[in-house]
C-alpha positions as CSV (number, residue, x, y, z in Angstrom):
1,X,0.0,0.0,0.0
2,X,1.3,3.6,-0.9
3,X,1.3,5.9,2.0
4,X,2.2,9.4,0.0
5,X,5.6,8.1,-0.2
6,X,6.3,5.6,-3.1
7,X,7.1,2.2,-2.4
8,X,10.0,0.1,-4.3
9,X,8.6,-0.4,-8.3
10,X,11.4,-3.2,-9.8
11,X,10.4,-3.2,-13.6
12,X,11.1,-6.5,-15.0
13,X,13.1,-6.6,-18.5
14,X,9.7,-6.8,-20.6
15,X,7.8,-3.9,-18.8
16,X,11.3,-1.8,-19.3
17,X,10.9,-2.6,-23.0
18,X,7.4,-1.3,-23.1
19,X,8.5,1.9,-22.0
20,X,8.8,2.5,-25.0
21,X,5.2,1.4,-26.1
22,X,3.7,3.2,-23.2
23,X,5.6,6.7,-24.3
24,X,4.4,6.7,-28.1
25,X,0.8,5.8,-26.6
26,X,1.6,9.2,-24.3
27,X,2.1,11.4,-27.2
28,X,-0.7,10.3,-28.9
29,X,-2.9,11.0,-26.0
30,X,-1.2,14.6,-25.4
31,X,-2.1,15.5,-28.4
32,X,-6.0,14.3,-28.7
33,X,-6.3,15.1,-24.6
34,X,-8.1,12.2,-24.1
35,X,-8.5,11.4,-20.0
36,X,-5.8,9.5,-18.1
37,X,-6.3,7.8,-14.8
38,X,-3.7,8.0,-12.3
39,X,-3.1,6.5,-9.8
40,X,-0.9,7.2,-6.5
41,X,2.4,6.1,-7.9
42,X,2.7,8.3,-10.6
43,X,0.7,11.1,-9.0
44,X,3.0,11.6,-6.5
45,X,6.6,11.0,-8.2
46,X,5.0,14.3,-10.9
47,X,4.2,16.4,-7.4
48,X,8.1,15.7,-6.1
49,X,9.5,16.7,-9.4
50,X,7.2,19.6,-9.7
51,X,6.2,18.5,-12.6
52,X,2.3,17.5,-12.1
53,X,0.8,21.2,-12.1
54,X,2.6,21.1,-15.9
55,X,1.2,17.8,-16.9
56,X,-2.7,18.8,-15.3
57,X,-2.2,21.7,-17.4
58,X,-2.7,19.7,-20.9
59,X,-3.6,16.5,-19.8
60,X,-7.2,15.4,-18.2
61,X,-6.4,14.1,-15.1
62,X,-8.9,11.4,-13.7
63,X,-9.1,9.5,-10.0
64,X,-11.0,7.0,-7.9
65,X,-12.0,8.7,-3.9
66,X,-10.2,6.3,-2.6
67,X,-6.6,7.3,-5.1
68,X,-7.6,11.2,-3.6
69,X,-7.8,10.1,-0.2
70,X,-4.4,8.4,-0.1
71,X,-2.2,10.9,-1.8
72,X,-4.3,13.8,0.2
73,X,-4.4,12.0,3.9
74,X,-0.7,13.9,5.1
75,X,-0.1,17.3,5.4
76,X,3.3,17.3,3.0
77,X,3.8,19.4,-0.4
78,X,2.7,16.8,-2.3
79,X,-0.5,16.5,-0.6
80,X,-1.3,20.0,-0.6
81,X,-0.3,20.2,-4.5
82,X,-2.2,17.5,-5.7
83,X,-5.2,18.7,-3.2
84,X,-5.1,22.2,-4.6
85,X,-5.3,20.8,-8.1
86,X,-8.5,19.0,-7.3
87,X,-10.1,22.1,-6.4
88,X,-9.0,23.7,-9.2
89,X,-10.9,21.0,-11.4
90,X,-7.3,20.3,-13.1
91,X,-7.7,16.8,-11.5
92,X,-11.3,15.0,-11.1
93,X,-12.2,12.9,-9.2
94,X,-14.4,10.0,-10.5
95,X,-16.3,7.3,-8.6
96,X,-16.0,3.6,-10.0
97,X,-19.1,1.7,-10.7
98,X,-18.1,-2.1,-10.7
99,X,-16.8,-1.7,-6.6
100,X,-17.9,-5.5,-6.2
101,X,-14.9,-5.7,-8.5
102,X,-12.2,-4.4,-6.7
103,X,-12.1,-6.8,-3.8
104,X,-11.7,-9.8,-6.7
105,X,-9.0,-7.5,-8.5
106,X,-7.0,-7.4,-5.0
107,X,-6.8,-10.6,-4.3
108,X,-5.6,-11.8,-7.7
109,X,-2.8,-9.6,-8.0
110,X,-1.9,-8.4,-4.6
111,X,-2.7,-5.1,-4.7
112,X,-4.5,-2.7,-3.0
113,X,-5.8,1.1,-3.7
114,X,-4.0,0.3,-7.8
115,X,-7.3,-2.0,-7.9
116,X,-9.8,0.8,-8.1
117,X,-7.6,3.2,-10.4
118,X,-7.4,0.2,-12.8
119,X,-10.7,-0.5,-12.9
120,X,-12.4,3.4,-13.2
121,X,-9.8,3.0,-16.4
122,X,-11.4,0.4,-17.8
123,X,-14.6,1.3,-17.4
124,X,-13.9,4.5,-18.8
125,X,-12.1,2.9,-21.5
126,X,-8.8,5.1,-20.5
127,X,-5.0,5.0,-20.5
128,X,-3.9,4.5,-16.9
129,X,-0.7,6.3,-15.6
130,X,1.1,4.1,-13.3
131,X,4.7,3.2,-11.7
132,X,3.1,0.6,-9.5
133,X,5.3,-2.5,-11.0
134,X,2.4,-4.8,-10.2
135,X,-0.4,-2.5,-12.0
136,X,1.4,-2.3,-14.7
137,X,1.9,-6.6,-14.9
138,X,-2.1,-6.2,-15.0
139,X,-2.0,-3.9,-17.2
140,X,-0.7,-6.3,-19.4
141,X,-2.7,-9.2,-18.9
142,X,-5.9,-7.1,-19.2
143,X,-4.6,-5.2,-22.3
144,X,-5.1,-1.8,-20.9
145,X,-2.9,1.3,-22.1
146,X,-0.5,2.0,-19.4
147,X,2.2,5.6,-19.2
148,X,3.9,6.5,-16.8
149,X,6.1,9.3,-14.9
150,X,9.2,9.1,-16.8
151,X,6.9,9.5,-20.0
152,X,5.6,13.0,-18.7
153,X,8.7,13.9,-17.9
154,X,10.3,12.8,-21.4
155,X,7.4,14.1,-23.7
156,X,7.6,17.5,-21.1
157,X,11.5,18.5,-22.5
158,X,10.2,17.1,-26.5
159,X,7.4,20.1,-25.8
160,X,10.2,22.6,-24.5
161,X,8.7,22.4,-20.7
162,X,12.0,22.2,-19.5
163,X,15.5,22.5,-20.6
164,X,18.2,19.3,-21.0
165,X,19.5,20.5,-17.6
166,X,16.6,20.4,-15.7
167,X,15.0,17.4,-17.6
168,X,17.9,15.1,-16.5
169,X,17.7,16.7,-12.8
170,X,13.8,15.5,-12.7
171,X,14.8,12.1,-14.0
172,X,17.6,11.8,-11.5
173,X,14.7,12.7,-8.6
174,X,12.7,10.0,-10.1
175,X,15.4,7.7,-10.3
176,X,15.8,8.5,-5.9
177,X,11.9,8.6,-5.8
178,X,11.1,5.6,-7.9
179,X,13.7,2.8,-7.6
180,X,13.3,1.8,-11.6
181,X,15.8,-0.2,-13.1
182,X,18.8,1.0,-14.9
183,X,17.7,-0.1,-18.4
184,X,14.7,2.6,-18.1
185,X,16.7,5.6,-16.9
186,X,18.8,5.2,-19.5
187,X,16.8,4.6,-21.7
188,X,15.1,8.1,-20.9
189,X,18.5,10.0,-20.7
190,X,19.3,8.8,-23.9
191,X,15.5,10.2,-25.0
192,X,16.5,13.4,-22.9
193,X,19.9,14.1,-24.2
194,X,19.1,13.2,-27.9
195,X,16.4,15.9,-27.3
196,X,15.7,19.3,-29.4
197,X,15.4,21.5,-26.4
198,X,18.9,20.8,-25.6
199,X,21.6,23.3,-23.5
200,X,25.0,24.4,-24.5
């Protein structure tokens, strides 16, 4: 369970490989605006690399109650962030339908609030934004599109958001923050540094 702080997320070799996958689905959706559903993980890794208020900006950020009241529950700069965004409308917050679900959903895969942001996603046909390395394996098996934070981050410096400097700063904090493996950090320097908003 997520407590506002992110637990370990170990991407196996084939969910590091469809980082790639996941990013090209991110563009597209940038671009038509479509809704994403987050859920804690990647919520609060954008808040610690002030990055989130950027992405609620162009993006139509969707959560479960139970996703708000997790990230929300401490008084920390994440919290209040991600709380002032909800008033603001940037981020709704959207109540599942199929609850008799989520209990199921848990106990298959071992997870816990990640249940109800995958399944408000499915129901609402959406693209789920994740770092949870267990949502994502159900991701998979269901065949639900899946981003995550190092996608913002790298589509954010493609848009000119933020400069080479600062882009590899962010992905360093995520690399502290988010305990992925090696193969997907440098995969997104390599993104980051081959980048058209690059510094001198």
């Amino acid at each position: 369970m997520l407590e506002l702080v992110v637990t370990p997320c170990v991407l196996t070799l084939p969910q590091a490989l469809g980082l790639v996958e996941s990013q090209n689905l991110y563009n597209a959706i940038i671009l038509n605006r479509n809704m994403i559903v987050f859920d804690a993980s990647t919520l609060i890794l954008l808040a610690k690399i002030q990055l989130l208020r950027t992405i609620a900006s162009e993006t139509k950020i969707s959560i479960p109650p139970i996703i708000k009241e997790e990230v929300t529950r401490k008084e920390t700069t994440d919290a209040k962030l991600i709380e002032q965004l909800i008033e603001e409308g940037r981020i709704k917050v959207i109540d599942i339908r199929a609850m008799e679900e989520v209990k199921k959903l848990k106990e298959d895969f071992s997870i816990e609030e990640e249940a109800h942001a995958i399944l408000l996603a499915r129901e609402r046909e959406s693209t789920l934004a994740t770092d949870d390395g267990q949502a994502i394996k159900v991701c998979k098996i269901f065949g639900l599109k899946f981003t995550t934070a190092i996608d913002f981050l790298i589509r954010a410096h493609e848009r000119g958001h933020l400069s080479k400097t600062i882009a590899l700063e962010k992905l360093r904090k995520l690399e502290e923050y988010g305990y992925y493996r090696s193969l997907i950090i440098e995969f997104a320097r390599n993104k980051i540094g081959g980048g058209a908003n690059e510094d001198n």
